[in-house]
C-alpha positions as CSV (number, residue, x, y, z in Angstrom):
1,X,21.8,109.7,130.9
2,X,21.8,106.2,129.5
3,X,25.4,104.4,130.2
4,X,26.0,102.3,126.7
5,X,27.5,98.7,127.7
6,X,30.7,97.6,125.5
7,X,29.6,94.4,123.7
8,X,32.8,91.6,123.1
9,X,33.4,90.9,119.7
10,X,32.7,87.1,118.8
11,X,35.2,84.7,118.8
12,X,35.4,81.8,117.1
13,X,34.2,78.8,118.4
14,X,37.0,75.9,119.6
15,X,35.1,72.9,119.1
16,X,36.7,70.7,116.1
17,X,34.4,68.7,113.9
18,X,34.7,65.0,113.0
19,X,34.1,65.7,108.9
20,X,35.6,68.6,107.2
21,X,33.6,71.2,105.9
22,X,32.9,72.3,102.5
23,X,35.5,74.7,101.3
24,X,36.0,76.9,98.4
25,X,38.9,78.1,97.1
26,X,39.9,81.5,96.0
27,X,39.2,81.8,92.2
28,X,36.0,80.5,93.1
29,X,35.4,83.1,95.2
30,X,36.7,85.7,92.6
31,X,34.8,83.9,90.0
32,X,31.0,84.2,92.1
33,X,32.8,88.4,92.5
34,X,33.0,88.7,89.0
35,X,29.7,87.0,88.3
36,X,27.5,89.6,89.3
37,X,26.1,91.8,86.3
38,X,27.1,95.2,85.8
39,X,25.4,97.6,87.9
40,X,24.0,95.4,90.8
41,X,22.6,97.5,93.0
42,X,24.0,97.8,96.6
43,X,21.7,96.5,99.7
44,X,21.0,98.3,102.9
45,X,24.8,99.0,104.0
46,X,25.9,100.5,100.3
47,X,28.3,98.0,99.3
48,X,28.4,96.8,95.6
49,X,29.7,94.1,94.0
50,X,31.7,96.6,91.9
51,X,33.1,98.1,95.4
52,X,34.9,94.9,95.8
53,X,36.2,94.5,92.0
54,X,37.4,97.4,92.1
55,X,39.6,97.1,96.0
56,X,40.7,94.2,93.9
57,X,42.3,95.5,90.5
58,X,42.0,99.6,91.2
59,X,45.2,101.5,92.3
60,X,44.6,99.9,95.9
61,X,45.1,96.8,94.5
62,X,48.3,96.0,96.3
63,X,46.1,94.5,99.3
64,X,43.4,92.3,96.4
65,X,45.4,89.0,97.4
66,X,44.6,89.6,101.2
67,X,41.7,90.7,101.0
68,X,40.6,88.2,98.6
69,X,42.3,85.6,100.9
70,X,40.2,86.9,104.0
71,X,36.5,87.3,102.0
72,X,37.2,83.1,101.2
73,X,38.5,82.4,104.9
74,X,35.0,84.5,106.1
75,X,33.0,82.1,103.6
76,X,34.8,78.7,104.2
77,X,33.9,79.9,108.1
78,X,30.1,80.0,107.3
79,X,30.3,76.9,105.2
80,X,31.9,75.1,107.6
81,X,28.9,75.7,110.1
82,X,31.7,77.9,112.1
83,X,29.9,81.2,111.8
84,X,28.8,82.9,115.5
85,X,25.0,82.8,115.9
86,X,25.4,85.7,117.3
87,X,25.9,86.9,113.6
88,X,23.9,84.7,112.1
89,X,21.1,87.4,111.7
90,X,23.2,89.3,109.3
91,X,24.4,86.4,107.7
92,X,21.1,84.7,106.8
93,X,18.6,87.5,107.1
94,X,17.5,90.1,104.8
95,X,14.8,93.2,105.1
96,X,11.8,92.8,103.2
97,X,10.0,95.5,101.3
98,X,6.3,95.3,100.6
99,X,5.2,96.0,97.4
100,X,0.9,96.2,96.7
101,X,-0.2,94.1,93.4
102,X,-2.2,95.0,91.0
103,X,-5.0,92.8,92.5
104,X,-4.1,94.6,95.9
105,X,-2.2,91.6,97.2
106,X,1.3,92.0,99.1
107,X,4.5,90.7,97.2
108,X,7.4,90.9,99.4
109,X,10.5,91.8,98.1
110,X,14.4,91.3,100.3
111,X,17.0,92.6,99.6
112,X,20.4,91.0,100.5
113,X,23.9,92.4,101.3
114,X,26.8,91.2,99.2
């Protein structure tokens, strides 16, 4: 029977850098949100853009200004060249699909994660 290992989370790094990092605010944030057309499809983990829309004005809406607050302090982290390489697969990565051509070539298709 195979013993599975507990993993530690990342943490984030301590080292402080001499410029400061591109930031974005929160509109901007719910602006790129509210950019994305009307039935986007959801990649590989199911999440839509509308998933997050509606956490942010649906009935649950009572937590939209933290959890808005925490999606912009997650991007400003990967702006800011803060982001784990540890996570930077996930991040920066996306599974391709191959689709044949009509002249039997391969055109690759990924497909993201909001």
């Amino acid at each position: 029977m195979a013993i599975l290992q507990r993993q530690q989370p990342p943490s984030m790094p301590s080292e402080i850098h001499s410029e400061p990092p591109l930031v974005v605010e929160v509109d901007s944030i719910l602006g790129c949100i509210k950019s994305f057309p009307k039935g986007t499809s959801c990649g590989k983990d199911g999440l839509r853009a509308q998933h997050i829309l509606d956490a942010l004005c649906g009935d649950g809406s009572a937590v939209a200004t933290d959890l808005l607050t925490t999606i912009t302090a997650v991007v400003n982290l990967w702006l800011g060249g803060r982001c784990p390489s540890s996570l930077s697969g996930f991040v920066a990565s996306a599974p391709l699909t191959p689709l044949l051509k009509p002249d039997n070539g391969i055109r690759p298709i990924a497909v993201g994660t909001i």
